[in-house]
N, C-alpha and C positions, 0 to 999 in steps of 0.2 A: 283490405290487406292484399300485396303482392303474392307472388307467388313461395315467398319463405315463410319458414315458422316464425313466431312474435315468442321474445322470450321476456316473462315479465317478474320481478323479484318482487316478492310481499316482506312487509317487515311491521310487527306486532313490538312495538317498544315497553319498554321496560327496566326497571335499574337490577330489580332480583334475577327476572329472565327475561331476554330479548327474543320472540318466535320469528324465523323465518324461514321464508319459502320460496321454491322455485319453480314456476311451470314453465312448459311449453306450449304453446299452440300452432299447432302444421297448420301447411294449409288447407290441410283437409283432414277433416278427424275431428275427433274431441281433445281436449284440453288433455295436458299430462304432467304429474307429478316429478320433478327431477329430483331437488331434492330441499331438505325441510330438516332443522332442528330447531335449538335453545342455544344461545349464548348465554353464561348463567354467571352470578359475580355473588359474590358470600357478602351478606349484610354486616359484619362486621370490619368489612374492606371499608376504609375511606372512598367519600365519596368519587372526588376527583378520581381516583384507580380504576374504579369502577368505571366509572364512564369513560375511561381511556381505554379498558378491555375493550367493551361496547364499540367503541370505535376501529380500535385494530382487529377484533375478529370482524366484523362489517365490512372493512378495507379488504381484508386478507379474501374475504366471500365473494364481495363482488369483483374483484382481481381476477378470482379464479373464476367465478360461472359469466362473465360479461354481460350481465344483461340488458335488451334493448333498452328496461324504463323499469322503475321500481315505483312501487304502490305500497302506503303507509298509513296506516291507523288516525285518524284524527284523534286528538285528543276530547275527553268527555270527562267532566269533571262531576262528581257526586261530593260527597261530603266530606271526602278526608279530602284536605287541603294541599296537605302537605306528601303524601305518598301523591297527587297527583301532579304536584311541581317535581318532584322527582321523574315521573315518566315522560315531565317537560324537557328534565335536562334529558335523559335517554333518548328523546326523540329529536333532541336538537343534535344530538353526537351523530345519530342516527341518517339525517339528513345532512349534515355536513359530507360524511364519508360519501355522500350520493351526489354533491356539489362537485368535491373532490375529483370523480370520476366523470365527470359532464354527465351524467345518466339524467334522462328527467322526468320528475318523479308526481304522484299524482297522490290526493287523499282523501280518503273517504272515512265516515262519522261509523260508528258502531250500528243505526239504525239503516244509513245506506248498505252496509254489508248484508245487516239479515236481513233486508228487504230486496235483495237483488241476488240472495242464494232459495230464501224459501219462501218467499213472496210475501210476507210479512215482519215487519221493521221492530215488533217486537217478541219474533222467537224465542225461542228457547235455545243456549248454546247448543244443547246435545240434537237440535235439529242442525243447526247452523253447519256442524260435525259431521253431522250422517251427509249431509246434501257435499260436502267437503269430499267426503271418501267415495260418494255417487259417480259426482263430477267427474273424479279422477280416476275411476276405475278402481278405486285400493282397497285391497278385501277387507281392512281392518280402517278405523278412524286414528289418522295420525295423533300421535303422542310425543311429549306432552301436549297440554293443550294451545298452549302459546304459539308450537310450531303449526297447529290446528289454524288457529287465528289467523299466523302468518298466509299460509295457502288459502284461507278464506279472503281473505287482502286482495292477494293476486288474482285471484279467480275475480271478482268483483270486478277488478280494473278490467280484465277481460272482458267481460261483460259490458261494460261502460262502452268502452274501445270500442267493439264490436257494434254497438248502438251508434256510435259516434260520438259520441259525450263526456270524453275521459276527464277528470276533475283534476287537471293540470295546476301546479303551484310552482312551476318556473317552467 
């Protein structure tokens, strides 16, 4: 990397709560926290609305923080079928907004994360968390845990990035 900071957005998909997050990385220093929430949509909300929030708070975010390249959850599918096509649609809103913006964006499986924050692919979250709040300096583990995830996203691409190997998808 040059001699600027790499600003990289993480985004933890979801139809109930969307996590995301924003670091920094100087050129010299350690990584840092800018900033990290929930985008959050009420299960009773149609779906389509839902995922139209999702999008416009996502727009509105990355508008306002510009980030160099955003980093995004791969999806991982377990038994509920259908709560996991819903995180499909989420994350297809998700990366649209990152289309939209020409950002470009990279993504990583659930095992690449907590295998590249605590050196084993099948951690435990509340390690994945603590190495989350290490990283970054923050006295306390970000909350909720989505926006957690989100920052473990980012920090991850960082990680990649810095190796050389970032897991580019456009």
């Amino acid at each position: 990397m040059t001699g600027r900071a790499l600003k990289i957005f993480g985004i933890d998909p979801g139809t109930a709560t969307t996590g995301y997050g924003m670091i920094v990385i100087p050129a010299h220093g350690p990584a840092q926290a800018v900033t990290y929430g929930v985008i959050r949509t009420e299960s009773k909300t149609p779906m389509a609305e839902r995922l139209h929030t999702i999008h416009a708070d996502l727009t509105e975010l990355l508008t306002a923080m510009q980030p160099d390249c955003v980093a995004i959850e791969q999806l991982f599918f377990f038994q509920n079928i259908t709560s996991g096509m819903q995180v499909a649609q989420a994350r297809g809103v998700a990366l649209l907004a990152v289309a939209q913006h020409g950002m470009p964006a990279a993504e990583y499986t659930p095992m690449q994360i907590k295998q590249s924050l605590t050196g084993f692919g099948k951690a435990p979250k509340a390690e994945v968390q603590r190495q989350v709040a290490e990283q970054l300096g923050l006295s306390e583990i970000p909350r909720p845990d989505d926006a957690a995830d989100a920052l473990a996203i980012a920090l991850t691409h960082a990680l990649f990035f810095a190796a050389g190997n970032p897991r580019m998808i456009r």
